[in-house]
N, C-alpha and C positions, 0 to 999 in steps of 0.2 A: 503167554506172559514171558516177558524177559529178568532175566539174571538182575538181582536188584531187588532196589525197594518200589515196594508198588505205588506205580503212579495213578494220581486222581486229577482231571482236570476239574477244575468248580466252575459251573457257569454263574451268572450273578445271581438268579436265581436261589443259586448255597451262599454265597456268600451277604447276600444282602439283610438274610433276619438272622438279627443277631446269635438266637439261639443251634442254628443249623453252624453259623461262619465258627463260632466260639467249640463246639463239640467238633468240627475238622480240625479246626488247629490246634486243640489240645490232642487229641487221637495221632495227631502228625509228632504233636511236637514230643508225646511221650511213645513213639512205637520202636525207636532205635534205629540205630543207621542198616539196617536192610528192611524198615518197616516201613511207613507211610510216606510219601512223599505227595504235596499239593503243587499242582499247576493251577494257572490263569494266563490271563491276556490281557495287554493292554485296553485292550475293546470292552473285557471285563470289567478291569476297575473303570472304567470310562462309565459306561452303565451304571458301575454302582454309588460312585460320586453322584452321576446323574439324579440316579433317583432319591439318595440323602439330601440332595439340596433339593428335590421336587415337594420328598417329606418336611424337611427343616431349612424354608426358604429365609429364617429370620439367625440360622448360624451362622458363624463368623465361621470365615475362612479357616481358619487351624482349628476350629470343630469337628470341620468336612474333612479337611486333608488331614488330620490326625488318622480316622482309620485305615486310609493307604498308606501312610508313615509306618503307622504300627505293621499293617501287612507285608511292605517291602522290605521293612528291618527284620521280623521277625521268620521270612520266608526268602531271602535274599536269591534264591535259585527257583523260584516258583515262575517267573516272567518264562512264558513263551515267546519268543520273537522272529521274524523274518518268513512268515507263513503268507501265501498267496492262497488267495479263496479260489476257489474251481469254482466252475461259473455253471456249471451244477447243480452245487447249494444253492444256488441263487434261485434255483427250480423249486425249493422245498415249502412246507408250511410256512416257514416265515423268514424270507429272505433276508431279515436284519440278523437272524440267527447263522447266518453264514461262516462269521467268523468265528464262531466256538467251533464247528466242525475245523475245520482249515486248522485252526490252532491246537487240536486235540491231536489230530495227527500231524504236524509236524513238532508236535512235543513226544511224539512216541508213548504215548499214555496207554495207561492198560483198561483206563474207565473214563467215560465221562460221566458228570454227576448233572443231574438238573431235573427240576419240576416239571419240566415241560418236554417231557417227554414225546409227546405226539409233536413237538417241532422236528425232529430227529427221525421220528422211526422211521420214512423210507428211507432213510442211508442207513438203517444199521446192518443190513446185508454186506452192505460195499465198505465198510469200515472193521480198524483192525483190533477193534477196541467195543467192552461191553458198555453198554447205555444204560444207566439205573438212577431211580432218583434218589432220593437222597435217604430216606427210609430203608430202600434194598438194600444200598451201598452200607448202613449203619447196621445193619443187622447180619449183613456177609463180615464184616470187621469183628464184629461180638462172635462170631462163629469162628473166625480164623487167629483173630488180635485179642480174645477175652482180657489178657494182661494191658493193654493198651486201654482197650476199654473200663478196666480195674481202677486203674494210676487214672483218667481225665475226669471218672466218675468222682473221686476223691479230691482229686483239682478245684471240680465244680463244686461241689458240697462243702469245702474247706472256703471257697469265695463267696458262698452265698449264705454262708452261715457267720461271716461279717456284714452282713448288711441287714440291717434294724427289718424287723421283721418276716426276715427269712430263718425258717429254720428247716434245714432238709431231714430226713431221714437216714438211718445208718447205711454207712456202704459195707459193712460189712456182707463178703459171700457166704 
């Protein structure tokens, strides 16, 4: 690991159901400037627009692009860019997955995060970065970040307890 806040790449996979994209970005947004940091890629949000309009073909434009809006304001340094795919990955379980590798390392990441885990596993030898889905990665945070994990659990619970017929349970530790 390097000097810093740890970096997480999200494949769309994390970022696409709401409830995995909403618990990284609060875990990021309350860990403190040597805590969490999220990466993406273009290729990412591209996928992930992709599939909101596949789910919600009948939203309107500023629907769709509202959650990239929100994502690029609220993560302004997350964009990976100017990575070239090795034509390696191209060898792997699912060649369309090519550019989250390419982009994970040349973001210098210390994780990549995704469900789909057996797209990746033969390169996790030859890469400089742990591969974990999204459940590991959440449970190594609670192990290392509990304060982070404290402050997002209270975030959620404070939002979901304005909305008609949510009522969470205490967060108190």
């Amino acid at each position: 690991m390097q000097p810093g806040p740890t970096l997480l790449f999200l494949d769309t996979s994390v970022i696409y159901p709401r409830t995995l994209r909403d618990w990284f970005c609060l875990l990021s947004l309350n860990s403190g400037i040597e805590g969490i940091d999220l990466r993406w890629s273009e290729d990412v949000l591209a996928e992930f627009i992709y599939n909101r309009r596949r789910k919600h073909s009948g939203a309107s434009d500023a629907q769709i692009g509202r959650w990239r809006q929100l994502l690029t304001e609220s993560f302004p340094n997350a964009i990976v860019s100017g990575y070239s795919i090795d034509p390696m990955f191209l060898e792997g379980k699912d060649k369309f997955d090519a550019h989250v590798l390419a982009a994970a390392i040349h973001g210098r990441v210390d994780y990549l995060v995704t469900s789909n885990i057996s797209d990746f596993e033969d390169f996790a030898d030859s890469v400089e970065f742990e591969i974990l889905t999204p459940d590991d990665m959440l449970c190594l945070i609670e192990q290392r970040r509990p304060d982070s994990v404290s402050a997002a659990t209270k975030k959620q619970c404070s939002y979901w307890s304005r909305r008609e017929g949510s009522k969470p349970r205490s967060t108190d530790r």
